[in-house]
N, CA, C and O of each residue as an XYZ file, in Angstrom:
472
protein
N    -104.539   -126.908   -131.690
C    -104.905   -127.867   -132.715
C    -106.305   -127.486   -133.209
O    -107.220   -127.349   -132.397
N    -106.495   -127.306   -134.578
C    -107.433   -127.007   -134.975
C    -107.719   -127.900   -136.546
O    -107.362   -127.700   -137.707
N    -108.557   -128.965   -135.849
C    -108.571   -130.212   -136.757
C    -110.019   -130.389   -137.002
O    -110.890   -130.736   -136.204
N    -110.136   -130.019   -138.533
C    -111.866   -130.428   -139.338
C    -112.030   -131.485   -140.109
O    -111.147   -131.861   -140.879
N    -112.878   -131.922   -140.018
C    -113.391   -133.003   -141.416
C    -112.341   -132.519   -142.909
O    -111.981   -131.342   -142.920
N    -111.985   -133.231   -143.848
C    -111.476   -132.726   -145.353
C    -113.132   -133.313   -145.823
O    -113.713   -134.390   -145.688
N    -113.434   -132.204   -146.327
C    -114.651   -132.393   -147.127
C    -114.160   -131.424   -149.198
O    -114.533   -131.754   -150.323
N    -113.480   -130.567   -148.848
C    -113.462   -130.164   -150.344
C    -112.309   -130.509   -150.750
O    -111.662   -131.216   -149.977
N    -111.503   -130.022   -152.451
C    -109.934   -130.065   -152.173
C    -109.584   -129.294   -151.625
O    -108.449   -129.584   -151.247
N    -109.966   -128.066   -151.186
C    -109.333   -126.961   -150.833
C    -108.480   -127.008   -149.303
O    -107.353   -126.696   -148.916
N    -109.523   -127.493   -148.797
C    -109.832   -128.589   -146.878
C    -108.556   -129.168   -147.083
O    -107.633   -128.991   -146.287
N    -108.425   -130.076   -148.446
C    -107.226   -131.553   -148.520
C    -105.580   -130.739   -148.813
O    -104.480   -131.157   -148.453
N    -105.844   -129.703   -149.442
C    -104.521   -128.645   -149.769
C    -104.344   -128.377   -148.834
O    -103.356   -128.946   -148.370
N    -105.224   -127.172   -147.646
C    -104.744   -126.971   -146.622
C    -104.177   -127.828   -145.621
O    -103.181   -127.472   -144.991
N    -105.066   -129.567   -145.318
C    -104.266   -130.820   -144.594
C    -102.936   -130.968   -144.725
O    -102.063   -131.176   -143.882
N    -102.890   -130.812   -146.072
C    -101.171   -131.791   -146.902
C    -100.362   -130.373   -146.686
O     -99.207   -130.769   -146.527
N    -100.338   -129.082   -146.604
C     -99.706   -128.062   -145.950
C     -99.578   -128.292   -144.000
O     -98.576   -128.322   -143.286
N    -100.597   -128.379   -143.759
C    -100.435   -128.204   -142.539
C     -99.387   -129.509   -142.429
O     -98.380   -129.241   -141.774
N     -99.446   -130.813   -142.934
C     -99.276   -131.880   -142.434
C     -97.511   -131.567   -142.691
O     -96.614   -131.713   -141.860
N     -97.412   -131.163   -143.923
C     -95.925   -130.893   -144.109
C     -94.914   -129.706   -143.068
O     -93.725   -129.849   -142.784
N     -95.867   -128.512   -142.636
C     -95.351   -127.987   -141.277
C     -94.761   -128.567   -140.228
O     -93.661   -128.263   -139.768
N     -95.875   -129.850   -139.643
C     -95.328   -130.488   -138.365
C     -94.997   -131.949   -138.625
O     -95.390   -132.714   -137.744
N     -94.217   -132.611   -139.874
C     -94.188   -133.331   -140.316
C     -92.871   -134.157   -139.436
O     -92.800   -135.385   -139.387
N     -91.822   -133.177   -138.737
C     -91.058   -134.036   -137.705
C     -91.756   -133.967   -136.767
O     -91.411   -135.014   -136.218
N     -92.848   -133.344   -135.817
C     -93.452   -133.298   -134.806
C     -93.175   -134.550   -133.565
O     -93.633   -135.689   -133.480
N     -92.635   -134.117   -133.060
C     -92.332   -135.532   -131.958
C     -93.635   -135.735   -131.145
O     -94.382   -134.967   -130.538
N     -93.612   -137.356   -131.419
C     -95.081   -138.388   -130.822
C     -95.519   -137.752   -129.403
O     -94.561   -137.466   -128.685
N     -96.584   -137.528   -128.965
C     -96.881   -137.398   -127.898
C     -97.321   -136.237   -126.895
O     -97.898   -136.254   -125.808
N     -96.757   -135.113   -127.791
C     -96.460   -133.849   -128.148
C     -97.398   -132.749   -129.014
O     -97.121   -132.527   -130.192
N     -98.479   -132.104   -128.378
C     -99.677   -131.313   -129.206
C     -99.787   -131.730   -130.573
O    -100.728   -132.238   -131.183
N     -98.310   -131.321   -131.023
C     -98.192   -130.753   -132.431
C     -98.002   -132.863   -133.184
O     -98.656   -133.246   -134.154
N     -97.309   -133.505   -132.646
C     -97.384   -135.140   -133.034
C     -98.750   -135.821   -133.032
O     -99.102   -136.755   -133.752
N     -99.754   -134.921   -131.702
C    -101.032   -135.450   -131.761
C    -101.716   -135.163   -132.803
O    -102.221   -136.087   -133.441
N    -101.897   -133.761   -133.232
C    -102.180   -133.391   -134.541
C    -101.344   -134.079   -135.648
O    -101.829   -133.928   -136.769
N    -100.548   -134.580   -135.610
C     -99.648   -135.167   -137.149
C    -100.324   -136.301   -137.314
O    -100.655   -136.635   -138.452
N    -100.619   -137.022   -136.292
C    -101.412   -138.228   -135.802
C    -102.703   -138.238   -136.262
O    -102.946   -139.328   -136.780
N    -103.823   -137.330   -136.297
C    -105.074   -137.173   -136.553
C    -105.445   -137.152   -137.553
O    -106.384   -137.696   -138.133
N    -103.972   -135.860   -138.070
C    -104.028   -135.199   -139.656
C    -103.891   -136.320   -140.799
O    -104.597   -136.507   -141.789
N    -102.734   -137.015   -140.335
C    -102.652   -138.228   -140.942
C    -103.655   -139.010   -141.249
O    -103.655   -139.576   -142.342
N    -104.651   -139.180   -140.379
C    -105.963   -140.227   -140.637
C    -106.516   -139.812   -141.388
O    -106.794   -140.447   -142.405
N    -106.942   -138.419   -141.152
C    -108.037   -137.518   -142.162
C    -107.609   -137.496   -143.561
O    -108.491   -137.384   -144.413
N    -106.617   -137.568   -143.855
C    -105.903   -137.230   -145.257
C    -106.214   -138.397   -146.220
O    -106.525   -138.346   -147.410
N    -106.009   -139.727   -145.203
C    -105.826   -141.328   -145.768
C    -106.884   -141.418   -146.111
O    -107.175   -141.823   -147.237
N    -107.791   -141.042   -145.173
C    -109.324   -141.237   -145.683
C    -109.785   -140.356   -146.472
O    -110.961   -140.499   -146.808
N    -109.136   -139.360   -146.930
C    -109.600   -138.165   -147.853
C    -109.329   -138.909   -149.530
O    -110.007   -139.003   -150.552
N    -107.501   -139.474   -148.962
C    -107.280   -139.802   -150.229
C    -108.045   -141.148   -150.552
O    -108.720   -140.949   -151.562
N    -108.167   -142.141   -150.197
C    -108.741   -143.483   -150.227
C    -110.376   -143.285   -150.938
O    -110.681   -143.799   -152.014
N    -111.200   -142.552   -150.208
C    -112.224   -141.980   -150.705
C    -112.176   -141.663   -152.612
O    -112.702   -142.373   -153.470
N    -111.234   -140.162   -152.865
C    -111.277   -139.600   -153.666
C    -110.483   -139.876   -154.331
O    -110.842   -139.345   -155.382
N    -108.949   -140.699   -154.654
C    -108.048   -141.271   -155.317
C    -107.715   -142.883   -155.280
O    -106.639   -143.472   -155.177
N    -109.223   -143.419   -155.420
C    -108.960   -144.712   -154.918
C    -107.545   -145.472   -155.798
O    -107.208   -144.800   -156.773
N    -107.017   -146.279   -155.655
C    -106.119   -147.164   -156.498
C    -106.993   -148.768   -156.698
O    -107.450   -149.603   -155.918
N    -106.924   -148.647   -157.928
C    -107.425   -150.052   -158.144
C    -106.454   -151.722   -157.925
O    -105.234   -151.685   -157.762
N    -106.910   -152.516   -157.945
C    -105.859   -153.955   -157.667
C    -105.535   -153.584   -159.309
O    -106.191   -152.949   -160.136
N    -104.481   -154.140   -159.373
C    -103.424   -154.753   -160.955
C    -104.428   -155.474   -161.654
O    -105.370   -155.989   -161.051
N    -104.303   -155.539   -162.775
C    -104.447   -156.704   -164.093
C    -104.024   -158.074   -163.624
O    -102.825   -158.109   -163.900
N    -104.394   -159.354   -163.000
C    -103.584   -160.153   -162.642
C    -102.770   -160.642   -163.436
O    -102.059   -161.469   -162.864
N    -102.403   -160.444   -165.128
C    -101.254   -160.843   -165.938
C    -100.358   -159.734   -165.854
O     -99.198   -160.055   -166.113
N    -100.585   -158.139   -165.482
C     -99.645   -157.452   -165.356
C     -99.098   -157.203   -164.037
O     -98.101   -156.509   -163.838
N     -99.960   -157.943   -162.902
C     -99.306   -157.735   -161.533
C     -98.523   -159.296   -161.801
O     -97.440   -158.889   -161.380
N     -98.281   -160.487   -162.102
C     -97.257   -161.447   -162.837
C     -96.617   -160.995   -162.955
O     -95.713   -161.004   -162.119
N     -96.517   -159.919   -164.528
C     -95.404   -159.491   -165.342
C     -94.484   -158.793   -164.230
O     -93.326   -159.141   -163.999
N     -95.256   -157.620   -163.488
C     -94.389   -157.037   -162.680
C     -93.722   -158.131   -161.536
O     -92.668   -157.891   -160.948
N     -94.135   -158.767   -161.431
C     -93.289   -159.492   -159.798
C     -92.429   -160.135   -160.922
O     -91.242   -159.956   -160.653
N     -92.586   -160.777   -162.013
C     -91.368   -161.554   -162.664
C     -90.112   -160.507   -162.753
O     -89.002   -160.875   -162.370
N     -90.298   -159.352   -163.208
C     -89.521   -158.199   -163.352
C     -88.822   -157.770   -162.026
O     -87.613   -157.536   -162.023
N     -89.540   -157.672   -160.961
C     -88.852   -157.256   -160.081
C     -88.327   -158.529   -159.379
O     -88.182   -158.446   -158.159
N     -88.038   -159.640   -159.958
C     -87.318   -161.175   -159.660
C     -86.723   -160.973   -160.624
O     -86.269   -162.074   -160.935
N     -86.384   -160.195   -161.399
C     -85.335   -160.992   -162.541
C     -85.660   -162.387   -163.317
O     -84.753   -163.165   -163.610
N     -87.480   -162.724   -163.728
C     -87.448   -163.832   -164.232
C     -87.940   -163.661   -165.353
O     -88.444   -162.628   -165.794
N     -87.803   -164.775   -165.916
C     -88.028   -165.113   -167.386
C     -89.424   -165.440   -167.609
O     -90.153   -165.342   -166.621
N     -89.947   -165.810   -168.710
C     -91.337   -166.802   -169.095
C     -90.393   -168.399   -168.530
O     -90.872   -169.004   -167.571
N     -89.623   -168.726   -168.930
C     -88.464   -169.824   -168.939
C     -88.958   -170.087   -167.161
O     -89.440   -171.096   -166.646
N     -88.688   -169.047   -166.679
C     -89.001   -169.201   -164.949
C     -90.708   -169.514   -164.407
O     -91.151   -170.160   -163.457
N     -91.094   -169.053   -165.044
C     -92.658   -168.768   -164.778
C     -93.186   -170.587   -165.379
O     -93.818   -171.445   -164.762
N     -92.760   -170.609   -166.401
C     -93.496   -171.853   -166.898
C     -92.752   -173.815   -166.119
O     -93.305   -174.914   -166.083
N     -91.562   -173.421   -165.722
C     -90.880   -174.377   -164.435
C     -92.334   -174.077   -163.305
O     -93.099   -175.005   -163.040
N     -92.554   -172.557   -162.688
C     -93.454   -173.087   -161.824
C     -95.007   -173.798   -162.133
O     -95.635   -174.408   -161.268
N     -95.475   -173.594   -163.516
C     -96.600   -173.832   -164.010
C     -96.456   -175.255   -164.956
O     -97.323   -175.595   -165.760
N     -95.359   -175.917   -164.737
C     -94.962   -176.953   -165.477
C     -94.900   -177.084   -167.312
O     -94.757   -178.002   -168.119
N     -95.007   -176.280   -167.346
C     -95.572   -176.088   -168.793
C     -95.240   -174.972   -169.816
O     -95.838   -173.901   -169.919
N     -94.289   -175.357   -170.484
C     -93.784   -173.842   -171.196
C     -94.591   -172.948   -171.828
O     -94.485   -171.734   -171.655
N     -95.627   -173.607   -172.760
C     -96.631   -173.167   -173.543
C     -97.889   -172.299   -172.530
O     -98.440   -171.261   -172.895
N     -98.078   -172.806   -171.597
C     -99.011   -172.539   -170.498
C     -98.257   -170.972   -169.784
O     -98.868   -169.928   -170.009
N     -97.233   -170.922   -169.130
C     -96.608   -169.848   -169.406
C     -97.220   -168.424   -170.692
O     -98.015   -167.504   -170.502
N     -96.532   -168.760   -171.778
C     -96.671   -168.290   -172.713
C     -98.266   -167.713   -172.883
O     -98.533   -166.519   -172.746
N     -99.031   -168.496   -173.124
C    -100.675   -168.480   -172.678
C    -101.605   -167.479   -171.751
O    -102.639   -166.829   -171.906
N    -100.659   -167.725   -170.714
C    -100.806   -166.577   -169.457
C    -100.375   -165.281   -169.669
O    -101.147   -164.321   -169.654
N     -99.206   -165.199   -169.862
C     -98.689   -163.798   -170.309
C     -99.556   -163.212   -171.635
O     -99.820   -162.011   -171.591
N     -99.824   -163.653   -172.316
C    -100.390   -162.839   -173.657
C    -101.754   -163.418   -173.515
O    -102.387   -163.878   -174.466
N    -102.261   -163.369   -172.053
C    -103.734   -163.342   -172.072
C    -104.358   -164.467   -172.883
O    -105.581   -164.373   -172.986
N    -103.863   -165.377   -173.406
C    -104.962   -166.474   -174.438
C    -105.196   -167.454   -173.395
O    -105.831   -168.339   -173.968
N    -105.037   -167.791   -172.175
C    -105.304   -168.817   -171.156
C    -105.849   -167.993   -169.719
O    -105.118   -167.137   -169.220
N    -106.654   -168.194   -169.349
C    -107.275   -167.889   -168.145
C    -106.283   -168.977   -166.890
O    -105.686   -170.030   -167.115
N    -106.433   -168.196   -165.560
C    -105.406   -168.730   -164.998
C    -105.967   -169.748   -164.272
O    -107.103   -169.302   -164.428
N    -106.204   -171.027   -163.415
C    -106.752   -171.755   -162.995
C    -106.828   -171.423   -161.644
O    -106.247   -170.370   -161.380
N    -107.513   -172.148   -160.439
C    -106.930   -172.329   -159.258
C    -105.789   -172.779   -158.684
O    -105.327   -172.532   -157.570
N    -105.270   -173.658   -159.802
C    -104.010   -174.480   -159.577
C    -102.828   -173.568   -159.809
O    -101.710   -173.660   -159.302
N    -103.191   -172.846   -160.500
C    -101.894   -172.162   -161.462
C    -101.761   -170.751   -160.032
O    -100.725   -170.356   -159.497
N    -103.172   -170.298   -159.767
C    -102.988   -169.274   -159.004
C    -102.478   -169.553   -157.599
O    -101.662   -168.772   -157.109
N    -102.855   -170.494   -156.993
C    -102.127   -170.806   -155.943
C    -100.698   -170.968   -156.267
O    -100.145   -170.190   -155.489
N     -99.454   -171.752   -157.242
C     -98.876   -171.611   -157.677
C     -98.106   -171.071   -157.778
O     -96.945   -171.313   -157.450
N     -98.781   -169.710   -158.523
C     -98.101   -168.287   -158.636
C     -97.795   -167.187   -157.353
O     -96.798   -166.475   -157.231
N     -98.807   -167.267   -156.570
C     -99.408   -167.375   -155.573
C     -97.849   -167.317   -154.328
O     -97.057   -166.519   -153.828
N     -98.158   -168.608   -154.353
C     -96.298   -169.222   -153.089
C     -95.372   -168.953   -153.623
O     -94.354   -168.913   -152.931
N     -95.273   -168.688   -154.852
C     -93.869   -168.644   -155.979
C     -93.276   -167.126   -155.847
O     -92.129   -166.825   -155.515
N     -94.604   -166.034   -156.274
C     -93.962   -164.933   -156.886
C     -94.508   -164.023   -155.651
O     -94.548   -162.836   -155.972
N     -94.903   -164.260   -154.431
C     -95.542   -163.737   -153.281
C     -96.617   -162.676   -153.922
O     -96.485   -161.515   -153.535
N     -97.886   -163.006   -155.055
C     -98.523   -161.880   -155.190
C     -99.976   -162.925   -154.135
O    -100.377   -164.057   -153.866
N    -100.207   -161.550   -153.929
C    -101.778   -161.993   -153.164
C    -102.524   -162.415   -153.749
O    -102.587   -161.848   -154.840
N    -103.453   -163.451   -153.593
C    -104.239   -164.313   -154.446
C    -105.519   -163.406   -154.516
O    -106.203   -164.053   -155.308
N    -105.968   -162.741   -154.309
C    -106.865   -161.961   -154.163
C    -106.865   -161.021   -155.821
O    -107.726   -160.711   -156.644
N    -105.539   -160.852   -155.694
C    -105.168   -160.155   -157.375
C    -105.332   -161.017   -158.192
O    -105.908   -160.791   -159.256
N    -104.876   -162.139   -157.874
C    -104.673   -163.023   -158.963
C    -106.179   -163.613   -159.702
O    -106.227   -164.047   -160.853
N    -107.324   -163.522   -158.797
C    -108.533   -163.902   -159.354
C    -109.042   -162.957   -160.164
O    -109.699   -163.297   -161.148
N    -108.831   -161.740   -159.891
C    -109.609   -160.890   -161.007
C    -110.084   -161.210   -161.905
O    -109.729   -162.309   -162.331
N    -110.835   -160.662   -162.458
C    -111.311   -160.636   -164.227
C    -110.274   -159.807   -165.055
O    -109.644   -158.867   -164.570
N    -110.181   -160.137   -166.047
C    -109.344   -159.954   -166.921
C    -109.565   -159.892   -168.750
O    -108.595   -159.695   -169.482
């Protein structure tokens, strides 16, 4: 096992090669201990240098309605309010605390998204 820091891309090419070599590597096992390590180094290579940002909280909505099969029709039953619905989706209403908790238990997005700025 011959395991370094990923400091360049070059370091992160060679990881994601090596990692794909011993990629069945059974746990416990030199070559699993290294899959094990390699793995960390990479996450933190990528996390570092490809961060992913949280969603838009009206387009992380849009998407959970989509992957529910719901409507505005659905969305505004949980927000009581058809127009309010409507509001939310095309951005002319900021979302409340009420609405985000709400959305929140309803459409299982993390409330954490849901506060963003927008």
């Amino acid at each position: 096992m011959n395991i370094k820091p990923i400091k360049t891309e070059a370091d992160y090419q060679q990881a994601l090669a090596r990692l794909e070599e011993i990629f069945d590597a059974v746990p416990g096992t030199p070559e699993g201990d290294e899959l094990e390590v390699l793995s960390l180094l990479i996450e933190d290579y990528e996390e570092k240098h490809f961060p992913i940002e949280a969603p838009d909280p009206v387009e992380a909505i849009k998407f959970r309605m989509e992957q529910l099969g719901m409507t505005q029709k659905d969305l505004a039953r949980i927000l009581g309010y058809r127009s309010r619905a409507s509001e939310i989706l095309n951005k002319k209403r900021k979302l409340t605390l009420d609405m985000i908790r709400k959305i929140s238990r309803e459409l299982h997005i993390p409330p954490e998204v849901l506060i963003r700025e927008y």
